[in-house]
Structures are given as structure tokens and as C-alpha cells.
PAPAMI-814315 format. One record per residue (C-alpha): y, z, x. Coordinates in pm, whole numbers, plus 50000, padded with zeros to 5 digits. Layout:
PAPAMI-814315
YZX ...
This chain:
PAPAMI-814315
500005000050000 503234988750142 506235012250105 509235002449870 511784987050110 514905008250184 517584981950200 518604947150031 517544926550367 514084942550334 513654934749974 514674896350060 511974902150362 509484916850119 509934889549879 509814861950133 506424875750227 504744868549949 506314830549935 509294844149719 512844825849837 515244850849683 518814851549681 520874879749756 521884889949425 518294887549307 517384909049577 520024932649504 519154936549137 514794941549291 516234965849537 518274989949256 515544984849032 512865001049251 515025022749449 516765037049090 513655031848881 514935016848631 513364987848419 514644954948499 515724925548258 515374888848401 516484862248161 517104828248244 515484793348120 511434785548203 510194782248474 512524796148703 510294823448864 510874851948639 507694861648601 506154851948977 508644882949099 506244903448909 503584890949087 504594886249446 506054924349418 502894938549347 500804916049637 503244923649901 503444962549741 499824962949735 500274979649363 498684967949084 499834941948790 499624953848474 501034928548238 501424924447860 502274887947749 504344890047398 503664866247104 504994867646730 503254898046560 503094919746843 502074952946757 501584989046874 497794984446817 497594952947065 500384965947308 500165004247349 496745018847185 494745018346903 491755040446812 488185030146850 487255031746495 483435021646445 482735045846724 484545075946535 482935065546208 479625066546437 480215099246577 480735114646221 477885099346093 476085115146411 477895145146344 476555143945940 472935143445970 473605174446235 474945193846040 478215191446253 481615199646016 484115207346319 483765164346424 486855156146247 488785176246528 486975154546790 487305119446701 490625121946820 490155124347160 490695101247454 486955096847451 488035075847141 491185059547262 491575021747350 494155016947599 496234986647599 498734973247899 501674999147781 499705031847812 497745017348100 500885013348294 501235051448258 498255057248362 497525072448752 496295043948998 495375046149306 497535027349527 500605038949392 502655031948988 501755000948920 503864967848835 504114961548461 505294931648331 506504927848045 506574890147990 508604869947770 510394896747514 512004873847295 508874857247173 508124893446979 509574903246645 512374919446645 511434953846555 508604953146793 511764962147073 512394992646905 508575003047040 509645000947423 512635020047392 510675057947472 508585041147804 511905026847905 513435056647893 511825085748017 508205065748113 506305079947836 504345073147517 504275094847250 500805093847044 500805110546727 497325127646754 497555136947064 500625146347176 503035130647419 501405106547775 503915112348043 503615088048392 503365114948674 504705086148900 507105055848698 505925023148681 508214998248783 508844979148453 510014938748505 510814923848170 511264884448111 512964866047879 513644830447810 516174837947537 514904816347270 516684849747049 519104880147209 517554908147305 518634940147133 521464964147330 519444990547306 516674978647504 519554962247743 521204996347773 517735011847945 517364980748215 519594965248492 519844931748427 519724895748625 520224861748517 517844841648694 519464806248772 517894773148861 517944772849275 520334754649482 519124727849651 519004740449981 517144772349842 514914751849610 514304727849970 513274766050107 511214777449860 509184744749830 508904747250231 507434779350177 505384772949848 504454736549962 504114735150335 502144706750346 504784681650174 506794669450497 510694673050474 511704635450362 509314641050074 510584677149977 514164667650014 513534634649773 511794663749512 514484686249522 517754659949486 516004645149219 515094673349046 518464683049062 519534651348937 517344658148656 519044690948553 522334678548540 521104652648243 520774674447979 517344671747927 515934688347614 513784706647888 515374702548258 512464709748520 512214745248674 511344757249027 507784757348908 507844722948816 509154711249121 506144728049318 503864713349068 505334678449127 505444679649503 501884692949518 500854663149290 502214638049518 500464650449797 497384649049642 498064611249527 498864611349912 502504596349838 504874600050144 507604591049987 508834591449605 509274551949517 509954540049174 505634535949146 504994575349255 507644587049019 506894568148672 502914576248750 503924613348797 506994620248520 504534641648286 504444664748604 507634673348569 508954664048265 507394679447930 508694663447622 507814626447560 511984621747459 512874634147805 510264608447995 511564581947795 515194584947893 515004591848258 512264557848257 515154540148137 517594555648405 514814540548666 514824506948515 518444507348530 518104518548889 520114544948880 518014573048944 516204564149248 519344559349429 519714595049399 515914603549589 
């Protein structure tokens, strides 16, 4: 288990370890997190390595990843806990033909209790609190916030049967969101917060250097200007970082060394998603346009 670093530069150092290029506000925003303990926010579009900070935190931290990916309908049940109910209605059957009348005090044990990602998080471990993650927030209902408010506060989970589960040691809590919908101030009020931004081209040229080492540096500067040609279009869906490691990683595999008009119509669905998008930019490379920009 690696020890949490005691300065911005050794967060970026941290971070760059585990093939994460992070800027200096990003960095910052890691640092206070972990060093406060405090939960923190990351919104920006998809794709733009929200939730791979997560990740490379807990392999260069040598902690666990505990993560619980929202959907619509969310519950408690699904998130937190729920109770193990054929084995309780087992153990008072059991407890029936016995002869056993004190069971009903029983059932509600943690023999009985089925921990989901929330209450796991609280949970000892041994190397250390682990990292939950918290992905994508705004893809729950609404009210399901109101359910994270007690963990982000004071790292605990209050169960009604059995009292309250305290962390002895804080997780520390990353949350994502793509803000499809705002994300209540309450909730905002418990976390730091950090937009996460599409990369500059020199960074995005660095973190494809480090993600992709294999593409050589004509090829991975062609990727990254037109990828950032791309975003400026107003796509319905612009390409993230992700998609620009997925698209230079495809191109070495189809053994291209260089992006030419043939490499880039053969690998558009790489890197763009939505048939509307592919169509327009196909007609930007017809025009000729686009490739100028490679």
C-alpha cells in the first residue's frame, strides 16, 4: 500500500504512475480531496477520464475499488443493503419445528445482511479505506441523492435494525457525473468539486504517449489535431480522451502509419458514435477540408 502523497507535485507523480496525465488543477482538487477527506465531485462530458481517476488512484494506492454504477431506479436495496429474506424465513421455519420463539430477535443480524457497494465501502479492508466510486450520479432519480447525504457526511450508514455502521477509517469517495440533469446542492455542499475538461493538445499528445506508447509521434500528433478539430464542430457527441486512445490503438492494429483519407473513413465509428456525426465529418473529408487539419 502506497502512502497518500503529501503535496500537489506528488499527486501529479502518483497519477502519472498509473498512466494518468493530470493537470495541475486536477491534481490540486485529488490532493485536497485525500488530504481533507472529503468526497469529490468530477463532472464534465464522457469520456474525459472521470472515472479512470478512480481507478488509477486505487492501483498506484494499492487500495481497493469499490464502485457502484447508477442507473434509473436506483435504490437503497441495490446500493446500500438489503436483508437476506428466504434465509430469515428459513431460519424461522428452523426455529418453528424447534420449538425456538426468541428467532424473531435473530434474523436481524449481520449473519442476515447483504451488503451492497455503499456499506462495503465502510467496511475495514486490509490495505487501507478503500476507493469508492460513485459513478455517473445523474443517471439516478432524483431522490435517490438524498440517500448519500449521511456517508458523505460523517462516513456512515445508518440501518434501522441495527443501529448506526460507522467507517473506522473514511473511504475516499470520487463521484462522476456527466450532467445529463444538476446535481442537488446538498450533495454539492458535502464534496469539493472539479470540472473535468477535454485535454489540450499538448496534454492529450502526453497522455496518448503514455496510454499508447506504441503509436509513433507523427501518428499521435495527426490523432490528437484532429480530434481536436473534431471538438470544435459541434458534434452531437465530440470524441473524449478515451476515444482518442481507442482510435490510435485501432490504427495500430490496422498497422496504419499515418492517418490518410482511407485509415480515417474505415475507422470513424472508432471515434465517432452517432451515425449523424459520421455523416457530416465524411462530408468535411470529401470536401477536403478536414484532412488538411491531420
Amino acid at each position: 500500500m502506497t502512502a497518500v502523497p503529501s503535496s500537489i507535485e506528488g499527486t501529479v507523480t502518483l497519477l502519472a504512475g498509473g498512466g494518468y496525465v493530470a493537470d495541475r488543477a486536477l491534481a490540486t482538487s485529488v490532493f485536497l480531496a485525500m488530504t481533507l477527506r472529503r468526497p469529490l465531485l468530477l463532472e464534465g462530458e464522457a469520456g474525459v477520464g472521470k472515472t479512470e481517476i478512480a481507478k488509477t488512484l486505487a492501483a498506484t494506492l494499492g487500495r481497493d475499488l469499490v464502485r457502484l454504477q447508477c442507473y434509473e431506479g436506483l435504490d437503497v436495496a441495490s446500493a446500500v443493503y438489503e436483508w437476506n429474506y428466504p434465509r430469515q424465513m428459513m431460519a424461522i421455519r428452523l426455529a418453528e419445528a424447534a420449538g425456538d420463539k426468541a428467532v424473531a430477535a435473530d434474523i436481524y443480524s449481520p449473519a442476515f445482511l447483504i451488503k451492497r457497494p455503499l456499506l462495503q465501502a465502510l467496511e475495514p479492508h486490509a490495505n487501507g479505506a478503500p476507493i469508492l466510486l460513485i459513478d455517473e450520479l445523474d443517471r439516478t432519480d432524483e431522490p435517490f441523492e438524498a440517500f448519500l447525504l449521511e456517508i458523505l457526511s460523517d462516513y456512515q450508514i445508518t440501518i434501522p435494525e441495527l443501529g448506526t455502521v460507522k467507517a473506522a477509517e473514511p473511504p475516499l469517495v470520487i463521484i462522476t457525473s456527466n450532467r445529463t440533469r444538476e446535481i442537488h446542492d446538498a450533495l454539492k455542499r458535502r464534496c469539493l468539486y472539479h470540472w473535468v475538461d477535454y485535454p489540450s493538445a499538448e496534454r492529450e499528445r502526453q497522455i496518448l504517449k503514455s496510454r499508447v506508447p506504441a503509436a509513433a509521434d507523427s501518428l499521435r500528433d495527426q490523432v490528437v489535431a484532429f480530434v481536436q478539430t473534431l471538438r470544435g464542430m459541434e458534434l452531437f457527441k465530440p470524441p473524449g480522451i478515451a476515444e482518442s486512445i481507442d482510435w490510435a490503438q485501432a490504427l495500430i492494429a490496422l498497422d496504419a502509419a499515418e492517418l490518410d483519407r482511407g485509415a480515417l473513413e474505415s475507422t470513424l465509428g472508432v471515434v465517432l458514435k452517432y451515425q449523424d456525426d459520421i455523416a457530416r465529418v465524411r462530408t468535411e473529408i470529401a470536401a477536403g477540408s478536414l484532412l488538411k487539419t491531420a
